[in-house]
C-alpha positions as a Markdown table, in Angstrom:
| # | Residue | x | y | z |
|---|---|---|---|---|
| 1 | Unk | 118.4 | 104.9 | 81.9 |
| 2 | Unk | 118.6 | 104.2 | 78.5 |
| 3 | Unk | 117.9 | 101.2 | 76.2 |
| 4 | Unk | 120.9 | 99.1 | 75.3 |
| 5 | Unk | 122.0 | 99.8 | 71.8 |
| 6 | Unk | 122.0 | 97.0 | 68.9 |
| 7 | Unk | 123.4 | 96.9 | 65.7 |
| 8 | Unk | 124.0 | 94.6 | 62.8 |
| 9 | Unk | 120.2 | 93.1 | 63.1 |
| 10 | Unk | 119.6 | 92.1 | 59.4 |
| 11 | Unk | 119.6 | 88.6 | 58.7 |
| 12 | Unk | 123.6 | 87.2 | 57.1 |
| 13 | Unk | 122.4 | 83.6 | 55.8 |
| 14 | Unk | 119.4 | 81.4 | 55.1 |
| 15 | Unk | 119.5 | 77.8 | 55.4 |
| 16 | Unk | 115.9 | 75.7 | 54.8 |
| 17 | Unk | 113.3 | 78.5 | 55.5 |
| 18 | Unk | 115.3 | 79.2 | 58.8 |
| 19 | Unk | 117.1 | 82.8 | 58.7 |
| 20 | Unk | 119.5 | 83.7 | 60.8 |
| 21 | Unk | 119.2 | 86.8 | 62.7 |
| 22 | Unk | 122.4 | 88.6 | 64.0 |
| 23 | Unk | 121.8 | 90.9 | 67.0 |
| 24 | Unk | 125.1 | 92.9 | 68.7 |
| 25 | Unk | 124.5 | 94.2 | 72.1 |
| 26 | Unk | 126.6 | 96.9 | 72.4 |
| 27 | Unk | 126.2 | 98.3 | 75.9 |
| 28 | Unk | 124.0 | 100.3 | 78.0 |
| 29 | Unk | 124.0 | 103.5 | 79.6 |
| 30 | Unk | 123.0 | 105.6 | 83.0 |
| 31 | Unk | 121.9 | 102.4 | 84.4 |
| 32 | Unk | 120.0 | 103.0 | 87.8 |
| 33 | Unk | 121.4 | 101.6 | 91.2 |
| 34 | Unk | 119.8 | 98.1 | 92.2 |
| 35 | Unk | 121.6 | 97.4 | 95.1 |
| 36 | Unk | 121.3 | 99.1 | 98.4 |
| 37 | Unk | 125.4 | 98.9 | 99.2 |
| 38 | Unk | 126.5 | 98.9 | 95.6 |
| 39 | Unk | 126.2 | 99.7 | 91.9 |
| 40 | Unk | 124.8 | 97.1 | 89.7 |
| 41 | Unk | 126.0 | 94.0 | 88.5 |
| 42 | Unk | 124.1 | 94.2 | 85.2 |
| 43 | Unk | 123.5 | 91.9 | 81.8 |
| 44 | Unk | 121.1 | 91.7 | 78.9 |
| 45 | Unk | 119.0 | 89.0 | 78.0 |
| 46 | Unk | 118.3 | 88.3 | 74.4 |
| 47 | Unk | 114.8 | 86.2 | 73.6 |
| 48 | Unk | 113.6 | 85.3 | 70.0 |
| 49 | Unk | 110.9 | 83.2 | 70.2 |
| 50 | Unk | 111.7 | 80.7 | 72.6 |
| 51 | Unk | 115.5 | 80.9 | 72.5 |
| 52 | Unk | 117.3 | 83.2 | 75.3 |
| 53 | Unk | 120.6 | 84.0 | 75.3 |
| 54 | Unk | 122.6 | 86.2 | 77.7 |
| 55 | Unk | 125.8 | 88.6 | 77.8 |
| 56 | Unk | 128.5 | 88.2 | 80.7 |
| 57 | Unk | 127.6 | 90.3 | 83.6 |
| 58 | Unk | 129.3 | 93.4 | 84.2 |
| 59 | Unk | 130.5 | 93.7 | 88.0 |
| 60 | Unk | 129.6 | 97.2 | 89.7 |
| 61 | Unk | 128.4 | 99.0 | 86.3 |
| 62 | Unk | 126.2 | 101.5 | 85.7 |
| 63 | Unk | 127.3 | 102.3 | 82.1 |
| 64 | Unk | 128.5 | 98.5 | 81.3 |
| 65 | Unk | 130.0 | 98.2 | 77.2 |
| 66 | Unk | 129.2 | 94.4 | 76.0 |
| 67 | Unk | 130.0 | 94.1 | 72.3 |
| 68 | Unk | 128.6 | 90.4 | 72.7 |
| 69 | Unk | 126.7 | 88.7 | 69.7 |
| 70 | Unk | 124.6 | 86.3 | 69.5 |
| 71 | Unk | 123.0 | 84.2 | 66.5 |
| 72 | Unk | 119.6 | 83.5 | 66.4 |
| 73 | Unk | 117.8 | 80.6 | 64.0 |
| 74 | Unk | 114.0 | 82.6 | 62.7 |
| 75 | Unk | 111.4 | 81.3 | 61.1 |
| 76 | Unk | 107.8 | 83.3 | 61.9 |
| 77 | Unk | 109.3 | 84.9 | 65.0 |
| 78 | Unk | 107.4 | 88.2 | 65.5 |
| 79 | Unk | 109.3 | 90.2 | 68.1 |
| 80 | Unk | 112.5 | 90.5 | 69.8 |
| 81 | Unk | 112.5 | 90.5 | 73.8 |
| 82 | Unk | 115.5 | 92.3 | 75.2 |
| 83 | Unk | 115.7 | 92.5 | 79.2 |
| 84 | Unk | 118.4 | 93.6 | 81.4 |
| 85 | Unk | 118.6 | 92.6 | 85.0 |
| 86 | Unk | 121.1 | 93.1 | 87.9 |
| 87 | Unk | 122.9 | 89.7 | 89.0 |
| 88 | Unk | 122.5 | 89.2 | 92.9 |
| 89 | Unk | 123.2 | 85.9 | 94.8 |
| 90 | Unk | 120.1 | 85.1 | 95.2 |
| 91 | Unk | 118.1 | 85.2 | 91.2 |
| 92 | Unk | 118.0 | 88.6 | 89.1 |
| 93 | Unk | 116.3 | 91.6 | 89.1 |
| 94 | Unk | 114.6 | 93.5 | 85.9 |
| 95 | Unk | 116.4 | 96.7 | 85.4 |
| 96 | Unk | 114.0 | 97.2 | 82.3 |
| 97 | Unk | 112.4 | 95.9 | 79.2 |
| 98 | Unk | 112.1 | 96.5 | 75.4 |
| 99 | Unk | 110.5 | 94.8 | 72.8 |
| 100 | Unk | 111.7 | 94.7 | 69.2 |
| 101 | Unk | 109.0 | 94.1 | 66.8 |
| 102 | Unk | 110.1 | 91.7 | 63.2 |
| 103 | Unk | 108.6 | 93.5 | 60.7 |
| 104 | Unk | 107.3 | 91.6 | 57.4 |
| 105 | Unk | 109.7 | 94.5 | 55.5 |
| 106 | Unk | 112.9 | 92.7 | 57.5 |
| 107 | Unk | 111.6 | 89.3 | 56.9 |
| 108 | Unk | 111.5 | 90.1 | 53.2 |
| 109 | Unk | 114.8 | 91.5 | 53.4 |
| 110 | Unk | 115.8 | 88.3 | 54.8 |
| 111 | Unk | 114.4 | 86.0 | 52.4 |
| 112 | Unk | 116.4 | 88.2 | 49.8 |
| 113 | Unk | 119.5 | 87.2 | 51.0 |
């Protein structure tokens, strides 16, 4: 399978030292089967620092299209944790993992405005 895709990651305002961090998940693709009887009922979650946020869950999908954004306040946050996971009844389980480092290059970027 393949990672979900992201775009518009740079930084749009910064209020007090805090910097906002846009990050679009766009979808995901070739996702593999998690259920026995069925495809997957996947979604991403989204973790900066110790904020998570998640994107609606895409019944029977193995190639799901989100276009969900979400808005995350940085200040020193070093990496971005993106997970995706197949819904079930019962809890979630990981489809896959990927880590996103913040580079000091962005966060100077950011502080640019």
């Amino acid at each position: 399978w393949s990672a979900c895709l992201f775009r518009d990651i740079p930084v749009v305002e910064e209020t007090m030292a805090l910097h906002t961090l846009t990050i679009t998940v766009v979808n995901a693709e070739d996702l593999p089967r998690a259920d026995t009887f069925s495809k997957s009922d996947p979604f991403v979650q989204v973790k900066v620092g110790s904020v998570i946020k998640k994107t609606s869950v895409k019944r029977n999908d193995q190639n799901p299209h989100y276009g969900e954004t979400f808005h995350f306040n940085i200040t020193n946050e070093k990496k971005i944790d993106i997970e995706v996971f197949d819904d079930d009844a019962v809890g979630s389980d990981s489809m896959g993992v990927g880590k996103v480092p913040i580079e000091e290059p962005l966060l100077k970027e950011l502080r640019k405005g």
